[in-house]
C-alpha positions as CSV (number, residue, x, y, z in Angstrom):
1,X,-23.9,-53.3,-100.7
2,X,-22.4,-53.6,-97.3
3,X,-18.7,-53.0,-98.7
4,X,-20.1,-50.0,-100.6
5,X,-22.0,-48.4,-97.3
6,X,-18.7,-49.6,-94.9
7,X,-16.8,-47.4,-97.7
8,X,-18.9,-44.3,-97.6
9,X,-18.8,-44.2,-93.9
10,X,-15.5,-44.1,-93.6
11,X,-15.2,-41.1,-96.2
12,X,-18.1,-39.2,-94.4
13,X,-16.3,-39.8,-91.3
14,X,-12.6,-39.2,-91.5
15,X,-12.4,-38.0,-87.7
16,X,-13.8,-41.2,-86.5
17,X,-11.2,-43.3,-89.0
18,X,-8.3,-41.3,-87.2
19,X,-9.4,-41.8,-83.9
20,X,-9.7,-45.7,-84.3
21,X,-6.4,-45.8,-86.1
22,X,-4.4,-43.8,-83.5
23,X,-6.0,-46.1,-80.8
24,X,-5.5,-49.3,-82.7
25,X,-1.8,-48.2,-83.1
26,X,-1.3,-47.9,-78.9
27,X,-3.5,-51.2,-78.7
28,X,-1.6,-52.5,-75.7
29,X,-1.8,-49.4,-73.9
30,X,-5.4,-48.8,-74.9
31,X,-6.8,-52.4,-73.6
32,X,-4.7,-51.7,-70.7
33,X,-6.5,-48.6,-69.8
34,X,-9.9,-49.9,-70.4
35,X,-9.3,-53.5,-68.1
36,X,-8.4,-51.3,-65.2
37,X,-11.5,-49.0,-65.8
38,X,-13.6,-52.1,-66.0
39,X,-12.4,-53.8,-62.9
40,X,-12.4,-50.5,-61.1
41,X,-16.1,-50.5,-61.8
42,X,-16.2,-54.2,-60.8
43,X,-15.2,-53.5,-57.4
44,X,-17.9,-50.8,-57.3
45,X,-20.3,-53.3,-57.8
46,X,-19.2,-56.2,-55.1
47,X,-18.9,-52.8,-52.7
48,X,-22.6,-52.3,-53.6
49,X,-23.9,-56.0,-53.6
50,X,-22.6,-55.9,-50.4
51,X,-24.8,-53.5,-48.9
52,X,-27.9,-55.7,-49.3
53,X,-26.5,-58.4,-46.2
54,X,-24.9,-55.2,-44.6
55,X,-28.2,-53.3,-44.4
56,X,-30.2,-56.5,-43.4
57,X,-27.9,-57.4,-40.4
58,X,-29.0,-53.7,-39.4
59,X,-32.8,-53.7,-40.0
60,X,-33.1,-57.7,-38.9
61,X,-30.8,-58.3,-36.0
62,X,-32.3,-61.1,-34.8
63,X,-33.3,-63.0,-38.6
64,X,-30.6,-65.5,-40.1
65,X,-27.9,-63.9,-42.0
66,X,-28.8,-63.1,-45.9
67,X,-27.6,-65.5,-48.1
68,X,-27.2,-66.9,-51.3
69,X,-27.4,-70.6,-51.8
70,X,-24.2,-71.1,-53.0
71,X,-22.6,-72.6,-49.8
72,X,-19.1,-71.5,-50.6
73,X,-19.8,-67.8,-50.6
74,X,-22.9,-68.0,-47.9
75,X,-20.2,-69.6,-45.5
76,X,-16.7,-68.1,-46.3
77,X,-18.4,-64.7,-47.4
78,X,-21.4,-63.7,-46.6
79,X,-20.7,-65.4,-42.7
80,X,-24.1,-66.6,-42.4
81,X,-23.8,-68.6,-39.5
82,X,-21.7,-65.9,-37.3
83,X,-22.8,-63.5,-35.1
84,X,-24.5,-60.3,-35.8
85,X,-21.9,-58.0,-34.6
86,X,-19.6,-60.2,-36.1
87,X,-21.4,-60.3,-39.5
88,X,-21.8,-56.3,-39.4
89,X,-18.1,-55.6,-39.0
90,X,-17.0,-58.4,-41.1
91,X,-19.1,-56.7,-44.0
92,X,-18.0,-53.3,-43.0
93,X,-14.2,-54.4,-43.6
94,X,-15.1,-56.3,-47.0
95,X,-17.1,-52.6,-48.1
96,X,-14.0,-50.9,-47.6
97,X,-11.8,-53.4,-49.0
98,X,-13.5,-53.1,-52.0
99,X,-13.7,-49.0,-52.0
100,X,-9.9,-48.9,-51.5
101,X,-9.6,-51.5,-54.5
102,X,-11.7,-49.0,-57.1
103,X,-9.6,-45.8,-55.9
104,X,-6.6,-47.4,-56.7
105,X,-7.7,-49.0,-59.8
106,X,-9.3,-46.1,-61.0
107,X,-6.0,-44.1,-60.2
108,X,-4.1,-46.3,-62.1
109,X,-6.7,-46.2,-64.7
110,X,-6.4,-42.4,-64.4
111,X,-2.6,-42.5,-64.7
112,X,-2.8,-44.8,-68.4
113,X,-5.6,-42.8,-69.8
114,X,-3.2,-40.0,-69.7
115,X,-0.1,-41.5,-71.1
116,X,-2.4,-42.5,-73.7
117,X,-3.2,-39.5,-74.4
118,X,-0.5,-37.8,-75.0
119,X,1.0,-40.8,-77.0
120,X,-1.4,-40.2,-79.5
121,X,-0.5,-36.2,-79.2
122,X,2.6,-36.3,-79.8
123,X,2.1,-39.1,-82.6
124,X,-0.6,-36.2,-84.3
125,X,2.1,-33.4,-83.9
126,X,4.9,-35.7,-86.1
127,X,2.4,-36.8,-88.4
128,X,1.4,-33.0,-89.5
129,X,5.1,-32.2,-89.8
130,X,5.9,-35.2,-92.1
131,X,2.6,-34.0,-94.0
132,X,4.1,-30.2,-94.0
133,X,7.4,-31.6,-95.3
134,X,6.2,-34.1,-97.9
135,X,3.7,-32.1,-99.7
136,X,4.6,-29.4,-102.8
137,X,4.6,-25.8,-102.5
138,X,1.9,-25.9,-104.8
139,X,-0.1,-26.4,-101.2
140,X,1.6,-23.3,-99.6
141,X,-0.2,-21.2,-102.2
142,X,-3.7,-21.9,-101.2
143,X,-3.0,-22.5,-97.6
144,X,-2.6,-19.6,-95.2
145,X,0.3,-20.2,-92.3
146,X,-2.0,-19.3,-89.9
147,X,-4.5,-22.0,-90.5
148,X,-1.7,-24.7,-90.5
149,X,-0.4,-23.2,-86.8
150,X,-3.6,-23.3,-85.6
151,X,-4.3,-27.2,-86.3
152,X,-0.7,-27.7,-85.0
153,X,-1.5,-25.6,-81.9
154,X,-4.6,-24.4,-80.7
155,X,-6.1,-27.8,-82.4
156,X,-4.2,-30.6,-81.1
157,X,-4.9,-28.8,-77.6
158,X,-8.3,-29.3,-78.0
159,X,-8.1,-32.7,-78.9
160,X,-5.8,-33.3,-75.8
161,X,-9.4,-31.8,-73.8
162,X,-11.4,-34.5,-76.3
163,X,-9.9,-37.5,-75.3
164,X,-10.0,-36.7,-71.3
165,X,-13.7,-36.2,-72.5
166,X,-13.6,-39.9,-73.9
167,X,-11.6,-41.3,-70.7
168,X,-14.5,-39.5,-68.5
169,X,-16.9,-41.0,-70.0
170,X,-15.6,-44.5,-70.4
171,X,-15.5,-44.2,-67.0
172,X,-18.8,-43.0,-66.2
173,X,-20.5,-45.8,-68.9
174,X,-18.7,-48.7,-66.7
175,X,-19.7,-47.5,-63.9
176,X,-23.3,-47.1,-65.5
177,X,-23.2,-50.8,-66.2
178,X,-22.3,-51.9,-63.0
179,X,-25.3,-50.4,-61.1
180,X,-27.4,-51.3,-64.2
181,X,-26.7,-54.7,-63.5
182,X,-27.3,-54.5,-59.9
183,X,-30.4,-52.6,-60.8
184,X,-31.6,-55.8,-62.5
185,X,-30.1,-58.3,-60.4
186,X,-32.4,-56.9,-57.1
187,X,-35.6,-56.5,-58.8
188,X,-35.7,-56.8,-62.8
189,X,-39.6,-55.5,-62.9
190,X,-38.6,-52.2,-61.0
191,X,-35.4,-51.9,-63.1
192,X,-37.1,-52.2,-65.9
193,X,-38.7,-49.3,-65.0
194,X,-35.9,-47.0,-64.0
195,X,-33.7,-48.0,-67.5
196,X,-36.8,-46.3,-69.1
197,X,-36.7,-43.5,-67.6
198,X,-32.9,-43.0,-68.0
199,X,-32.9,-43.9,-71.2
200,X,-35.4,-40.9,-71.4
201,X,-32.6,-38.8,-70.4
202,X,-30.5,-39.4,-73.2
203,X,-33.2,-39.4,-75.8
204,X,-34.1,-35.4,-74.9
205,X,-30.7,-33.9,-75.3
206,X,-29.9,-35.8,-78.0
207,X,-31.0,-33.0,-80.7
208,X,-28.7,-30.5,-78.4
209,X,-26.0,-32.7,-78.8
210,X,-26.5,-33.5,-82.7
211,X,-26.5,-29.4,-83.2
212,X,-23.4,-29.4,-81.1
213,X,-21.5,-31.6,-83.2
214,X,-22.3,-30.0,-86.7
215,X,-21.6,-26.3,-85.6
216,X,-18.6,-27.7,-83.5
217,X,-16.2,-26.7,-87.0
218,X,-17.1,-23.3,-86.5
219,X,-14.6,-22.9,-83.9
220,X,-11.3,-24.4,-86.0
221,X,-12.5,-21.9,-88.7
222,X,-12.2,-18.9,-86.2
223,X,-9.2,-20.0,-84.2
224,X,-7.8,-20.2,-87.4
225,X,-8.5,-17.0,-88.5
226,X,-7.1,-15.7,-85.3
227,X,-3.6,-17.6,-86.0
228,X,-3.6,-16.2,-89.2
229,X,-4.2,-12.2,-88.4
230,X,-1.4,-12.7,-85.3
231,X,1.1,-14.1,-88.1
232,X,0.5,-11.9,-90.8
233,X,0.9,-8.7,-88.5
234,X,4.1,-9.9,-87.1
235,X,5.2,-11.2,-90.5
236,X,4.8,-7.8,-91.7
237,X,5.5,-5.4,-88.8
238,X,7.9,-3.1,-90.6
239,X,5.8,-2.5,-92.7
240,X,2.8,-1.4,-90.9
241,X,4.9,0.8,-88.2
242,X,6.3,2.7,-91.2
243,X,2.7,3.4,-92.8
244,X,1.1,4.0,-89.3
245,X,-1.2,1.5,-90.1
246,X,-1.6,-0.1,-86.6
247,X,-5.4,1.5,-86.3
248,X,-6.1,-1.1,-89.4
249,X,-4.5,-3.8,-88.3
250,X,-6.0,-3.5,-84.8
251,X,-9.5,-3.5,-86.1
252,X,-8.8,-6.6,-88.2
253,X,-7.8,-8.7,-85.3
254,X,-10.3,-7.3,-83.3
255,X,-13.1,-8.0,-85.6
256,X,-12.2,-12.2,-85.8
257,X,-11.4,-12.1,-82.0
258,X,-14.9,-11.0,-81.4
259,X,-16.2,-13.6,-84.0
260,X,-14.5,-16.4,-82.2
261,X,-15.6,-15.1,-79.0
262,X,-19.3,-15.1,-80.4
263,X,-19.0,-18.4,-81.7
264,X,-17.6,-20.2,-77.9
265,X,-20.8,-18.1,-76.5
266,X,-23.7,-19.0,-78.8
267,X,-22.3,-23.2,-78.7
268,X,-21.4,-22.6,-74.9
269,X,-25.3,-21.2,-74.3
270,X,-26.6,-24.6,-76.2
271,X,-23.9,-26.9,-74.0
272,X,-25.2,-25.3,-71.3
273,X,-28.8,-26.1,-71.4
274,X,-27.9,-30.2,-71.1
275,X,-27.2,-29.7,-67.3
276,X,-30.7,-28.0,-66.0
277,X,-32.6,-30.2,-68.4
278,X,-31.3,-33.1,-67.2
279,X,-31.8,-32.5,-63.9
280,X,-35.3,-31.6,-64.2
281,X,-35.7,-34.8,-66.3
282,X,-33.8,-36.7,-63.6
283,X,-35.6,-35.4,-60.8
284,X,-38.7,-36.4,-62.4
285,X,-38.4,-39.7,-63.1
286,X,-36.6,-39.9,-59.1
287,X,-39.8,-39.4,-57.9
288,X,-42.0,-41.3,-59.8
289,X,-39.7,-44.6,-59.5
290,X,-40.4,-44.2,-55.5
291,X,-44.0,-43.5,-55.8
292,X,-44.2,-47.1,-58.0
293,X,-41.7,-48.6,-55.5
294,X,-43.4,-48.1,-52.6
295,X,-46.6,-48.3,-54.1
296,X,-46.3,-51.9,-56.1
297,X,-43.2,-53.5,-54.2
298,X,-42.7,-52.7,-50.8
299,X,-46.5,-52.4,-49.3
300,X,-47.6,-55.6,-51.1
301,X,-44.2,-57.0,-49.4
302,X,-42.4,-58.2,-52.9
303,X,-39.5,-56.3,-51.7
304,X,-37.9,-56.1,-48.2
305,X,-36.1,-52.8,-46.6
306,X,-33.1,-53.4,-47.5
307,X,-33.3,-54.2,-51.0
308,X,-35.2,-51.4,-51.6
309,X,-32.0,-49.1,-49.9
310,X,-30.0,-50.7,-51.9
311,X,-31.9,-50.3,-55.3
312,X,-32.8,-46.5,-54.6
313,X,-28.6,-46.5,-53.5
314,X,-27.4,-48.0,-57.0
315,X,-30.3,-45.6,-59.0
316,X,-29.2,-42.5,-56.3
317,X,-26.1,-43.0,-58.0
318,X,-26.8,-43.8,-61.8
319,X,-29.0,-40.7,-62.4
320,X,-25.9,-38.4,-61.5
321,X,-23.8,-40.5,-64.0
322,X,-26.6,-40.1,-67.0
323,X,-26.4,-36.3,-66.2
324,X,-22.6,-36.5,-66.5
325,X,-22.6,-38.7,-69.4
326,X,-24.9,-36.5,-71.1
327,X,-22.4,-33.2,-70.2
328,X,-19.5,-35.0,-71.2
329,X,-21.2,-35.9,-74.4
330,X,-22.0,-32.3,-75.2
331,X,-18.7,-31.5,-74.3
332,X,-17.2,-34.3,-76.3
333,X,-19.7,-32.7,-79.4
334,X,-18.7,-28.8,-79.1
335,X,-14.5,-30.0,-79.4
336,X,-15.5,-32.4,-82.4
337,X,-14.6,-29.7,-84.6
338,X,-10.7,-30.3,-84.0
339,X,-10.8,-34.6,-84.9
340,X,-12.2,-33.4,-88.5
341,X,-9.5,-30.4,-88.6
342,X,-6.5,-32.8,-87.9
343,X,-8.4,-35.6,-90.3
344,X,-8.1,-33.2,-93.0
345,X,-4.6,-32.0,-92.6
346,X,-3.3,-35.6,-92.6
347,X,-5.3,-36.7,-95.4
348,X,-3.0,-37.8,-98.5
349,X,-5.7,-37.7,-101.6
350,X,-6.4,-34.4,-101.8
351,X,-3.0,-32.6,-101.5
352,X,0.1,-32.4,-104.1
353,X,3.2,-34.1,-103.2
354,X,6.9,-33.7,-104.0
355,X,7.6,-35.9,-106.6
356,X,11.1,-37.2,-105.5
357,X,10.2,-37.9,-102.1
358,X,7.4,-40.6,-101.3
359,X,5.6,-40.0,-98.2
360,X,4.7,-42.5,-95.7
361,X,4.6,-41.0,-92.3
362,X,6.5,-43.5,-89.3
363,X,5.8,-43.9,-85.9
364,X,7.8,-41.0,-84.3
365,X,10.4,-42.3,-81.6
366,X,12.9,-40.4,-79.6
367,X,15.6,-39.0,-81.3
368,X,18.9,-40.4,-81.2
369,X,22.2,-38.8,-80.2
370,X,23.1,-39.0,-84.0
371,X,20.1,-37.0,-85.2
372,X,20.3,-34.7,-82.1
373,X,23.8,-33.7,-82.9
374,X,23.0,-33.4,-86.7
375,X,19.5,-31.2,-85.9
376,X,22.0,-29.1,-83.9
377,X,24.8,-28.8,-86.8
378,X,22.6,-28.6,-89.6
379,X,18.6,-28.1,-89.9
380,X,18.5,-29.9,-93.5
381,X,20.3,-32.9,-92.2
382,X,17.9,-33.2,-89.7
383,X,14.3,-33.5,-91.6
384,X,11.6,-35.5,-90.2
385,X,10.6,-39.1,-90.4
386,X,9.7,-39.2,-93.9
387,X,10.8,-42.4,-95.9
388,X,9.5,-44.9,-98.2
């Protein structure tokens, strides 16, 4: 049963099986990517732990350092036994240690995520030419060239906006974590109550972001249609300067431009209403975590000043993260269309092949000097990575 749903998934979901196998092929690169993100975020977190004996040295001068237990980090860290002034610029200095730390982690981070990227692009891009190459002409007759420019173009560029989508929020989730641990870690009552309320967030645009997804192909369908009206006009030029038929041809572009334009606008309008609605959502549950805050933890005294700084710091800066990740997930949804329009160009089952030459796709590499010089004498010498 289990084999049988595993298999159906992956057939319902083609986009989501070329996704994992392009990232599974740049592994290294991948893990890479996603250790520096996660340390980044790691440093984000000691820079905010930090803040809780940082802001206590400020609103208790005159009280023993904050510590921990643990003598090791009470002594050589945390400098519980040195003076205030002492304590307050020692802090200050390991704050901005660790800032410095996540800027140029996350640069780093930035720097892979984009050689990634375009790893995988340019991986695509040779893949659909192999495909072009390998399959019959039989396929040419039901296919218009406009269609199969458009995933090799227009396409592939909005995957390239896709997976900066997908780096953003890998980022934005680690960083999520982070303060949701320190959330927990200063009061796991109160946190429980502010995980609630975020969770909230994602729960109501959730049905914008489902729509988003399955109207998402409608784009592919009328980009394609664009590539196909410019290629056919300047295919056949000639012929419609010589029977002064530019007023028809005009109106036939026109008419798919404005479709496409139509389409952007009505998905747009729907990606659009994520951002107010989770603001107001945000801003909601903002101000009833204070009210229970003050209300339950801090005039009962089961919370100090500091802490509670510190926990409305860490939630100050989760909420605009949820609003983020719930933008870049509507993005992510409205340029889905474009991982199912690749999927289905490089699928093999439902397409006829040449029969002499077996296709099996390599990884592409930089051309030699051999197949540069013969690509330069002679296209036919020169095909594509296609082998057995």
């Amino acid at each position: 049963m289990k084999t049988l749903l595993r298999r159906q998934f992956w057939r319902a979901d083609e986009g989501a099986r070329l996704v994992l196998r392009q990232l599974w092929e740049h592994r290294r690169l991948f893990v890479l990517t996603v250790a520096l993100t996660g340390l980044g975020a790691a440093f984000e977190g000691v820079g905010l732990g930090l803040l809780v004996p940082f802001l206590d040295s400020l609103t208790n001068p005159d009280a023993k350092g904050f510590a921990t237990g643990w003598a090791w980090v009470d002594q050589h860290l945390l400098r519980v036994d040195a003076p205030v002034m002492t304590r307050l610029y020692w802090f200050s200095g390991l704050i901005l240690t660790a800032i410095l730390l996540r800027a140029g982690l996350g640069y780093a981070a930035q720097q892979l995520s984009i050689r990634l990227q375009e790893s995988i692009l340019h991986r695509l891009r040779c893949q659909i030419i192999d495909q072009l190459q390998a399959v019959s002409l039989r396929f040419y007759a039901h296919r218009r060239a406009g269609d199969l420019l458009n995933v090799l173009t227009a396409e592939i560029q909005r995957l390239r906006f896709l997976f900066g989508t997908s780096s953003a929020i890998l980022i934005h989730m680690s960083l999520f974590v982070v303060y949701g641990t320190a959330i927990f870690a200063l009061s796991w009552s109160l946190a429980l109550v502010a995980i609630v309320l975020t969770v909230g967030l994602f729960v109501v645009v959730r049905a914008l972001i489902d729509r988003l997804k399955r109207e998402s192909d409608a784009i592919t369908t009328t980009n394609g249609w664009i590539a196909s009206r410019a290629q056919e006009l300047i295919a056949g030029i000639r012929t419609v300067l010589t029977h002064g038929a530019e007023a028809f041809e005009s109106a036939r572009f026109k008419q798919v431009s404005q479709e496409a334009a139509d389409v952007v606008v009505r998905l747009s309008r729907k990606q659009s209403l994520v951002g107010p609605l989770s603001q107001a959502v945000a801003s909601a549950a903002l101000i009833g975590l204070i009210i229970v805050a003050v209300q339950f933890f801090v005039l009962p005294g089961r919370m100090s000043i500091a802490v509670l700084i510190t926990f409305l710091f860490a939630f100050f800066r989760m909420l605009p993260l949820v609003q983020n990740i719930n933008g870049l997930r509507a993005m992510w949804a409205k340029q889905r269309g474009a991982v199912d329009a690749v999927a289905a160009m490089l699928r093999r089952d439902d397409k006829p092949y040449l029969p002499t030459v077996p296709f099996r796709s390599r990884a592409c590499a930089r051309p030699s000097s051999c197949a540069t010089l013969a690509s330069a004498t002679s296209p036919a010498s020169a095909c594509c990575t296609i082998s057995t």
